[in-house]
Steps between C-alpha positions, in 0.01 A plus 500: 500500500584162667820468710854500313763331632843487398898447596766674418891454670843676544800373669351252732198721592173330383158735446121348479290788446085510484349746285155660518317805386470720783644849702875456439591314852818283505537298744845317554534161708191617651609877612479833325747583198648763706568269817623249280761731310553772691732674288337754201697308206391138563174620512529703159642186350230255646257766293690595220267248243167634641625832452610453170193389356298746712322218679650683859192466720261253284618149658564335838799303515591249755848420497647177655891526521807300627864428491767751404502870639306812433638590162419162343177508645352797370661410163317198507177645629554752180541202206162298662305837505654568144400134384088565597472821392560335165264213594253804555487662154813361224541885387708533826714246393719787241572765749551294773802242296640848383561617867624152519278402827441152304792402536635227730835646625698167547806631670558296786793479777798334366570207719810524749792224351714284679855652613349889442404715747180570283395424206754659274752709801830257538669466867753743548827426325832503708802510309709389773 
């Protein structure tokens, strides 16, 4: 198997990942999954496609992310590992959309306004 690469995004967080066949290693920004996300769920839901398809521990994955914060990044990590797994073999594709890891969650932060304190919270209001 040749090297897959894909993207995959959330919030502002932006994931390039590089798939081979090999022991299961993922490597993030060039250190260990678990010095990269230390905490137990953003690791579960960097693996969560591999897992799925019972591919846990047939591919290295190199995984180049930036922007946003650890939550967005290990959401996007899971969409680009979701998007080659179906470049790998297309009967992935099924279980994979029905856990929904295909899909490109587009919420984003909603932009402060002008004469708000945030985006949608108004100044206090004084009545007198």
């Amino acid at each position: 198997m040749d090297r897959i690469n894909t993207i995959g995004r959330r919030k502002t967080s932006v994931a390039r990942i590089y798939m081979t066949s090999g022991k299961g290693v993922i490597t993030v920004n060039d250190k260990d999954l678990n010095v990269y996300f230390p905490s137990e769920i953003l690791q579960t839901i960097v693996k969560q496609p591999l897992a799925k398809v019972e591919q846990d521990g047939n591919f290295d994955i190199s995984v180049n992310v930036t922007g946003g914060g650890p939550a967005g990044q290990a959401e996007a990590a899971r969409l680009a590992i979701a998007r080659a797994l179906t470049e790998v073999d297309a009967e992935f594709r099924s279980p994979l959309k029905s856990e929904g890891f295909l899909t490109r969650d587009s919420r984003m932060v909603e932009r402060k306004k002008p004469g708000r304190r945030k985006a949608r919270r108004r100044f206090q209001f004084s009545k007198r």
